[in-house]
C-alpha positions as CSV (number, residue, x, y, z in Angstrom):
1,X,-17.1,-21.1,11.2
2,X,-18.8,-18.1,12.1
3,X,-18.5,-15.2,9.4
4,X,-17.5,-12.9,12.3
5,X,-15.4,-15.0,13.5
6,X,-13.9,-15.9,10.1
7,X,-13.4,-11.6,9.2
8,X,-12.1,-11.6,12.9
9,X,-8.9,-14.0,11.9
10,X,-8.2,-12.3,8.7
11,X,-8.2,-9.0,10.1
12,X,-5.5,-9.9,12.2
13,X,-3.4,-11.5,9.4
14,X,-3.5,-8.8,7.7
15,X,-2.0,-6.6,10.7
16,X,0.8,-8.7,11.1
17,X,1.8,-8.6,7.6
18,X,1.2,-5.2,7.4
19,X,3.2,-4.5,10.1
20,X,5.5,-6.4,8.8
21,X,5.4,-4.1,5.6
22,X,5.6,-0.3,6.9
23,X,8.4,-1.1,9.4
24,X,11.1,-0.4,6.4
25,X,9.0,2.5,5.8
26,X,10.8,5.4,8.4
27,X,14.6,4.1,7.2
28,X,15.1,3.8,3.7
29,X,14.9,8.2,3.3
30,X,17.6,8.7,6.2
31,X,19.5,5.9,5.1
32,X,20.2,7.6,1.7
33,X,19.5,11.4,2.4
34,X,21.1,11.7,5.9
35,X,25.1,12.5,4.6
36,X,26.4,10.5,7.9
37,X,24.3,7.3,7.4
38,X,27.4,6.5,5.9
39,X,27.0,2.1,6.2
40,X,25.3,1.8,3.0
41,X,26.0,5.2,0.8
42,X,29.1,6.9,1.3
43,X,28.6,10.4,2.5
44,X,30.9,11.6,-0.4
45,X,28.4,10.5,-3.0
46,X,26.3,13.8,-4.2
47,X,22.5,14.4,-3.1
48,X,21.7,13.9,-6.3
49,X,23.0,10.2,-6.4
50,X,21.3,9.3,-3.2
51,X,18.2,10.5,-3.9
52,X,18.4,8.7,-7.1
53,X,18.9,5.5,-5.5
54,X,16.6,6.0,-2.6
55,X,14.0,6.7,-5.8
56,X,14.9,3.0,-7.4
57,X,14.8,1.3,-4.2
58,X,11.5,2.8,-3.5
59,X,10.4,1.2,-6.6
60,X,11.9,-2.4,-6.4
61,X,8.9,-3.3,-3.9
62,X,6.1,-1.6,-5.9
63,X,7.0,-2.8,-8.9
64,X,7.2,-6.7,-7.4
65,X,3.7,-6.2,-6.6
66,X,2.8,-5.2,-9.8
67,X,4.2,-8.4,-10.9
68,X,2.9,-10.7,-8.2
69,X,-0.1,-9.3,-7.3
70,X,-2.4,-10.4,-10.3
71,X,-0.6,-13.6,-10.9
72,X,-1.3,-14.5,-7.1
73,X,-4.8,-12.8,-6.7
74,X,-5.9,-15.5,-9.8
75,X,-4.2,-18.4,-8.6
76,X,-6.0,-17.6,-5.0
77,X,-9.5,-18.1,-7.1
78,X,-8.1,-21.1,-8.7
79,X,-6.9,-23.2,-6.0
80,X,-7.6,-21.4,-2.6
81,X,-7.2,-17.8,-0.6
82,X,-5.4,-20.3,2.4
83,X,-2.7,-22.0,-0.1
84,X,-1.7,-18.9,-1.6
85,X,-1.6,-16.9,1.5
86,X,0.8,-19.5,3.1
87,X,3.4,-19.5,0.0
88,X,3.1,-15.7,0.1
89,X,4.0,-14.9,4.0
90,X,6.7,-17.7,4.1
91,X,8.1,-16.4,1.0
92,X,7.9,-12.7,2.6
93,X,10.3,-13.9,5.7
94,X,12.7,-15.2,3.8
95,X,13.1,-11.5,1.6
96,X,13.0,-9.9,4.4
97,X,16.3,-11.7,5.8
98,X,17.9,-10.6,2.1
99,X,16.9,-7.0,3.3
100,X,18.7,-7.3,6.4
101,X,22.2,-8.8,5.4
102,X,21.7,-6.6,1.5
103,X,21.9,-3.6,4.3
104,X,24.5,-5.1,7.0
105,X,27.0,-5.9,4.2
106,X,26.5,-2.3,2.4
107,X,25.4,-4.5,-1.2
108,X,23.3,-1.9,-2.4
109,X,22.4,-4.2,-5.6
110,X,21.2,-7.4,-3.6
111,X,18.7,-4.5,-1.8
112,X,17.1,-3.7,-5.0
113,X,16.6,-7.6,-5.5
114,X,15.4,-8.5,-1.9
115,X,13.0,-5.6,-2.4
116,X,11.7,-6.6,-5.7
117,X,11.6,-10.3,-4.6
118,X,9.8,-9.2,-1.4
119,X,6.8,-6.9,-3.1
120,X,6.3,-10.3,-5.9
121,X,5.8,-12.6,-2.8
122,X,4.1,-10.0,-0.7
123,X,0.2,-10.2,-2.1
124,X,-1.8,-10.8,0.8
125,X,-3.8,-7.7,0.3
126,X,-5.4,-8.4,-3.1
127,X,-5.9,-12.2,-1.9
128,X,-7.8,-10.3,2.1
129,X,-9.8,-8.4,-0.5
130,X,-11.2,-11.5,-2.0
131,X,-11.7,-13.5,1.2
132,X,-13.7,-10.4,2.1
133,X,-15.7,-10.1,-1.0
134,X,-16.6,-14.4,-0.1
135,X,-18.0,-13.4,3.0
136,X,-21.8,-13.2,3.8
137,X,-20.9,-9.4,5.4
138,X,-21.4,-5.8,5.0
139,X,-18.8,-5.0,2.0
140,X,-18.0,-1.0,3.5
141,X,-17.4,-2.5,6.7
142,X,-15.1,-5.7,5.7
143,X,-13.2,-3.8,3.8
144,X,-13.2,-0.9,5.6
145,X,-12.0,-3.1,8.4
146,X,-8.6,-3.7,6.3
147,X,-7.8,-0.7,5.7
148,X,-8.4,0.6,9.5
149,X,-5.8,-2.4,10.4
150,X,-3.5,-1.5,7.8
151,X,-3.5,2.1,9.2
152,X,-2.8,-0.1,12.6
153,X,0.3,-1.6,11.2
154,X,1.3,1.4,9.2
155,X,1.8,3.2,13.6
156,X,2.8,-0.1,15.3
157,X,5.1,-0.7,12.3
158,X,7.0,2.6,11.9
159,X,7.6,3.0,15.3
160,X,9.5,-0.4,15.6
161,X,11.7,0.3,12.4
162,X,12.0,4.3,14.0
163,X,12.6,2.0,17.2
164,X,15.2,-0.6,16.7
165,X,17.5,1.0,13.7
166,X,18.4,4.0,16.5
167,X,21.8,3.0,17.9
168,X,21.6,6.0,20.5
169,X,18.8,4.0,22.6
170,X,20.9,0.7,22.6
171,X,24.0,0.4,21.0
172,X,23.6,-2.7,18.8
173,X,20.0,-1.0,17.2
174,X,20.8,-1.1,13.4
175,X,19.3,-0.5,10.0
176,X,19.1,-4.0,9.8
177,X,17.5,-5.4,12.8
178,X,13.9,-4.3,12.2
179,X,14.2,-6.1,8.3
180,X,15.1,-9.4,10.8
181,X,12.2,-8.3,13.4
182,X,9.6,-7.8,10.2
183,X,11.3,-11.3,8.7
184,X,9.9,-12.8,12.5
185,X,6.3,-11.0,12.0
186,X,6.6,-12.9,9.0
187,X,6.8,-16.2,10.1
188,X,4.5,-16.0,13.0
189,X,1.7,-14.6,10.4
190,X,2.6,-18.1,8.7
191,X,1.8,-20.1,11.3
192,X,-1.4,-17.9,12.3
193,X,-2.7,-19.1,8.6
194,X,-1.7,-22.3,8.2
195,X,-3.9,-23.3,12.5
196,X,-6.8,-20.5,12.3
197,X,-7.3,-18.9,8.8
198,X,-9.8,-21.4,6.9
199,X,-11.1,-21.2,3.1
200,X,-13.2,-18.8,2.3
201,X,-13.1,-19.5,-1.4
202,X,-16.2,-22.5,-1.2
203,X,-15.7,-22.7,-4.9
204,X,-12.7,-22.2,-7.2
205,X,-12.6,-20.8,-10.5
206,X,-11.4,-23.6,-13.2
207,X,-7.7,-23.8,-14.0
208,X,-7.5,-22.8,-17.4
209,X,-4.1,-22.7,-18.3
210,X,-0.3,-22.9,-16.7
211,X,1.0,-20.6,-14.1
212,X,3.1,-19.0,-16.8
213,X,0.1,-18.0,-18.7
214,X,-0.9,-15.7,-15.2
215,X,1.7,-13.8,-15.7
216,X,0.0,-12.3,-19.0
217,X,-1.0,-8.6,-17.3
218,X,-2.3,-7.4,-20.6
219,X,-4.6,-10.0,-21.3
220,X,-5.8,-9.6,-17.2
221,X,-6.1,-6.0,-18.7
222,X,-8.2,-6.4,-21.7
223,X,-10.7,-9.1,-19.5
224,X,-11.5,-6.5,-17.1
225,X,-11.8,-3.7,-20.1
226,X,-14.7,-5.4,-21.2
227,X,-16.5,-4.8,-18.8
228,X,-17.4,-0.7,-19.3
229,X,-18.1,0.2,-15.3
230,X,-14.8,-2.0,-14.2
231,X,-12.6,-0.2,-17.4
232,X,-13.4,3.2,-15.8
233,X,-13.4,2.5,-12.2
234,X,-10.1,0.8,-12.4
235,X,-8.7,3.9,-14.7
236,X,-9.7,5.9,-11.7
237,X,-9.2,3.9,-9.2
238,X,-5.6,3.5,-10.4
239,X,-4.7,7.2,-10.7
240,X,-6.3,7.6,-6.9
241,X,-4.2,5.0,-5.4
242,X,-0.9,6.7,-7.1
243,X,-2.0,9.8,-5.6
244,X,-2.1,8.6,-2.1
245,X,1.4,6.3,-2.9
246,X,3.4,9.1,-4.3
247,X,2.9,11.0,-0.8
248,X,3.4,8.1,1.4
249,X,7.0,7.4,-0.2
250,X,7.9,11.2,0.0
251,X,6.7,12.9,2.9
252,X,9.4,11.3,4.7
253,X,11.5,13.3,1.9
254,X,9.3,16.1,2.5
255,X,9.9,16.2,6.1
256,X,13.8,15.5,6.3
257,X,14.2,18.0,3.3
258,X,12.2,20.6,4.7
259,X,12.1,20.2,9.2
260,X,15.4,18.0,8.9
261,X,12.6,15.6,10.6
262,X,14.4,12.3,12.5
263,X,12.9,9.0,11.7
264,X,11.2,8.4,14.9
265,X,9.8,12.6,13.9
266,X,8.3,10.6,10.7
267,X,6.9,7.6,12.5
268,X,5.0,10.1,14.5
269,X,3.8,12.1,12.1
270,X,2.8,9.0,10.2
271,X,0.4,7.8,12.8
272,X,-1.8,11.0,12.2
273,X,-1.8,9.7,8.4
274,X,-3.0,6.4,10.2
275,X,-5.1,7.6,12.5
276,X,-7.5,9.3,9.6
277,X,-7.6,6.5,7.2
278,X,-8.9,4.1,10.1
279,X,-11.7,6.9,10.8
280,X,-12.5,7.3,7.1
281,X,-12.1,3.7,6.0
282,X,-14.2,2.2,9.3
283,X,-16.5,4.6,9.9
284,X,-17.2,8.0,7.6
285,X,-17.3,5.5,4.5
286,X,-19.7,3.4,5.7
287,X,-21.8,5.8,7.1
288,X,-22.0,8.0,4.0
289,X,-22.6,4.5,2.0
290,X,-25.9,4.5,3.8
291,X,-26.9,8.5,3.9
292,X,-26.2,9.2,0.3
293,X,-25.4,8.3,-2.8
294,X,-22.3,6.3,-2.7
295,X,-21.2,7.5,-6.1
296,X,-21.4,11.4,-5.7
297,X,-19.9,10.5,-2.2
298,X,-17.2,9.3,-4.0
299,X,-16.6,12.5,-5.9
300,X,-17.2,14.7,-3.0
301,X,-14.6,12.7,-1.0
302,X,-11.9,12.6,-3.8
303,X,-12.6,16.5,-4.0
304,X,-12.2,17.2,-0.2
305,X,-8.9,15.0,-1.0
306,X,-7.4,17.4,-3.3
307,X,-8.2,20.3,-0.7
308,X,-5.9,18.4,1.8
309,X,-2.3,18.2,-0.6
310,X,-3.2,22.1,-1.3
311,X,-2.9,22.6,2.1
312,X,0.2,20.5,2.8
313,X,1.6,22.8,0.3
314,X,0.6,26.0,1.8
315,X,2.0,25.3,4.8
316,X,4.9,26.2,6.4
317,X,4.9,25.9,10.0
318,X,5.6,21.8,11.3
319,X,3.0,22.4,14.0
320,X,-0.2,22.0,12.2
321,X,1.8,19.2,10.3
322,X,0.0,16.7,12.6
323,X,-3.5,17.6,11.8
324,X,-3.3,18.2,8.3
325,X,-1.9,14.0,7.6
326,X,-4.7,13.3,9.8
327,X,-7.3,14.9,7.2
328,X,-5.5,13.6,4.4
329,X,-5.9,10.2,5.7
330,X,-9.6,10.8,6.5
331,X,-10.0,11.9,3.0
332,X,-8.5,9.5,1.1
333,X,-9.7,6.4,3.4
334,X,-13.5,7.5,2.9
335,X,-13.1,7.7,-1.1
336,X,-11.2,4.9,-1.1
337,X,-12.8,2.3,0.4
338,X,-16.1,3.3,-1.0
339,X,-14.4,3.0,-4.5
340,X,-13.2,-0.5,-3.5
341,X,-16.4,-1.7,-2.9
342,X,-18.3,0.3,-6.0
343,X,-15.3,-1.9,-7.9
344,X,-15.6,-5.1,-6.1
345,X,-19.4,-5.3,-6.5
346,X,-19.1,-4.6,-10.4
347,X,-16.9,-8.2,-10.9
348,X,-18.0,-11.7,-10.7
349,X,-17.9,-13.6,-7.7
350,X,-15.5,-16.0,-9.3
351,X,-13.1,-13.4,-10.8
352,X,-12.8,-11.2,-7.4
353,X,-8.9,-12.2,-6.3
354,X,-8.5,-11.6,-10.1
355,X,-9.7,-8.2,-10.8
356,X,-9.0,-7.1,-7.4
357,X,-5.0,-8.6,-7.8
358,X,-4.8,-6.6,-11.2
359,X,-6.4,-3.5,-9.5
360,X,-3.7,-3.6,-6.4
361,X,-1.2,-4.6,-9.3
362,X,-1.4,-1.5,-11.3
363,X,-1.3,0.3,-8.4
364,X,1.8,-1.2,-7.7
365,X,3.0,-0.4,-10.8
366,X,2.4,3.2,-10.7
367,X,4.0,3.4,-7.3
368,X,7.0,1.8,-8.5
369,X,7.2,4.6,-11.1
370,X,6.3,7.5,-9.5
371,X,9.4,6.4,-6.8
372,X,11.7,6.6,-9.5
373,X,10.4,9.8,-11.1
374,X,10.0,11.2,-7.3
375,X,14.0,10.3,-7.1
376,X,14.4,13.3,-9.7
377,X,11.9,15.3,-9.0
378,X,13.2,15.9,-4.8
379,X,16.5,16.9,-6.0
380,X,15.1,19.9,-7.1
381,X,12.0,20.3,-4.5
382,X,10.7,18.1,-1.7
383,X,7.6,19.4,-2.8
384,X,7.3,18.3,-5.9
385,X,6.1,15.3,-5.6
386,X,3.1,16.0,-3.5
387,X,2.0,18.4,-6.3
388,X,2.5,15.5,-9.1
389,X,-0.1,13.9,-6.0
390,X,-2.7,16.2,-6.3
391,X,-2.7,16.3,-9.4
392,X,-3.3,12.3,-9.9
393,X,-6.0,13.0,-7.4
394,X,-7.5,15.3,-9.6
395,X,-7.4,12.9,-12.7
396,X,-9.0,10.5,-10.6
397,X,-11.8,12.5,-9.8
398,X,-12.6,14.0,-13.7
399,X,-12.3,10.3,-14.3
400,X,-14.9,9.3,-11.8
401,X,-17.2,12.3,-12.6
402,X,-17.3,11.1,-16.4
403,X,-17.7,7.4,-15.0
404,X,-20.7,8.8,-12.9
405,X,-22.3,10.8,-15.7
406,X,-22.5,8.3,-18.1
407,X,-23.9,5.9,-15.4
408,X,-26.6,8.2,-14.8
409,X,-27.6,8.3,-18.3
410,X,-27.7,4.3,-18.9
């Protein structure tokens, strides 16, 4: 099959289980910080309480990932990107159903499982980054084209969950129904694999052990650390992606604490977020891949980052609220996609689902952190945790810079 063709069919996987993904993303804050969102938190229970729980349930997916991810990113080199990708999406409908009835029957416990079992099963990303990397294409552009349709699903996705959980445009719209809609993407995204999506893996990495022995992050760890270039670009890669991640699962926080923002207000707001990364991951990073040097493009774009939370912070007025996601987004699109690539094209061919699964997976594991610590942290200040973002943001970049030095010297 045609390469184009090929990138063509797993771009729009990816969109459907990504939009899949972000629809819970507009619900879970009202759910818990709203006091008459009484189905699943009683309206008695302090602030402090909910926000504590809304910070664990924010973690339960995140952390899944962190689990799955690099055990399902190896096993994609080892016995196929198509395989895996089929076990992961069928696995994701079925965790999304748990969602739905965990929410509909008020079992707050069963909704921190569904969402940990979810995030495990859910690994379609690291596995899309290594079908990419297979490809005889343009890295910047491949990869940029995921992210772009991420950004896609993170509007299309919102707005459903905004959508169909509002029971003032049709009565019967519940919390739970867009967990059963996302549960249906699911599915369909199953099928769309299993008739068009074909191997892009032409040769698999030996099987050197059981599945049990994936599961062994640390020695995924100390492989990769052996590498110098990969040690440091995943250190910073790491700290770049929990700086983006800490404000996605807060500024719906932000804006509820602050503008007492709806969740339909958030999905719109959100699609300026998207609306940037697609720019920045598409186009601004592959065009400054060719004009300069990538690396001190890099460092420039992770600084221009930064700028962006310090003007979040600043501001006060919900009008310019709009723009200023849309520059964030552009910001962190352009430095993260470039970084991707720097990181992709420092692995071996054979290890790509691999180091790229452990990559997403320590994100995830971050995320899953910084939701419970952001839990605290909003019961003091909504703000908070957009500081503890730029502040990751700027550990990425002294990372990077001291990455970047001592690659100029070698």
């Amino acid at each position: 099959m045609n390469q184009k063709k090929q990138l063509a069919i797993l771009i729009i996987i990816i969109f459907l289980g990504f939009l899949g993904v972000s629809i819970p993303f507009p619900i879970l804050a009202p759910l818990f910080l709203h006091p008459h969102h009484t189905s699943l938190v009683s309206a008695q229970w302090p602030r402090s309480t909910r926000s504590i729980l809304l910070g664990l349930t924010l973690a339960m997916y995140p952390l899944g990932q962190f689990l799955g991810s690099p055990v399902l990113g190896s096993l994609s080199d080892q016995y196929g990107r198509k395989k895996v990708l089929l076990l992961s999406m069928a696995s994701t409908g079925i965790g999304y159903i748990i969602t739905a009835l965990s929410i509909h029957f008020a079992l707050i416990s069963l909704l921190l499982l569904s969402r940990l079992f979810t995030g495990f099963v859910e690994g379609n990303i690291a596995i899309a980054q290594a079908s990419i990397s297979d490809l005889d294409i343009n890295k910047h552009k491949g990869f940029g084209a995921i992210t772009t349709v991420v950004s896609m699903g993170y509007i299309v996705g919102p707005l459903i969950g905004g959508f169909f959980s509002n029971p003032q445009i049709v009565s019967w719209f519940n919390y739970s129904l867009p967990f059963y809609i996302a549960s249906g993407i699911a599915l369909l995204t199953t099928i769309g694999i299993y008739f068009f999506f074909r191997e892009t893996a032409q040769q698999h990495r030996a099987v050197t052990g059981s599945i049990l022995s994936e599961f062994n992050i640390y020695k995924k760890i100390r492989h990769v650390s052996k590498n110098i270039d990969l040690k440091w670009l995943l250190i910073s890669g790491v700290f770049l992606y929990l700086a983006i991640d800490t404000y996605y699962e807060f500024f719906p926080a932000l804006l509820v604490g602050r503008w007492h923002t709806t969740s339909m207000g958030i999905a719109f707001y959100n699609i300026g977020l998207a609306i940037g990364l697609s720019l920045g991951s598409f186009w601004l990073a592959s065009y400054l891949s060719r004009k300069f040097n990538p690396r001190l493009a890099i460092c420039c774009s992770i600084g221009f980052f930064i700028s962006t939370y310090i003007l979040l912070l600043l501001t006060q007025n919900i009008n310019y609220i709009f723009v200023e996601f849309t520059l964030i987004g552009l910001t962190y699109g352009t430095a993260a996609t470039m970084h991707t690539v720097l990181f992709s094209d420092n692995a071996h061919k054979n290890h790509q689902g691999e180091v790229l699964g452990l990559r997403w997976g320590l994100r995830m594991l971050g995320d899953a952190i910084i939701c419970v610590i952001g839990g605290f942290l909003i019961m003091y200040s909504v703000s908070l945790p957009i500081i503890i973002a730029a502040i990751s943001a700027f550990i990425s970049l002294l990372i990077f810079i001291k990455y970047y030095r001592s690659y100029n010297q070698s």
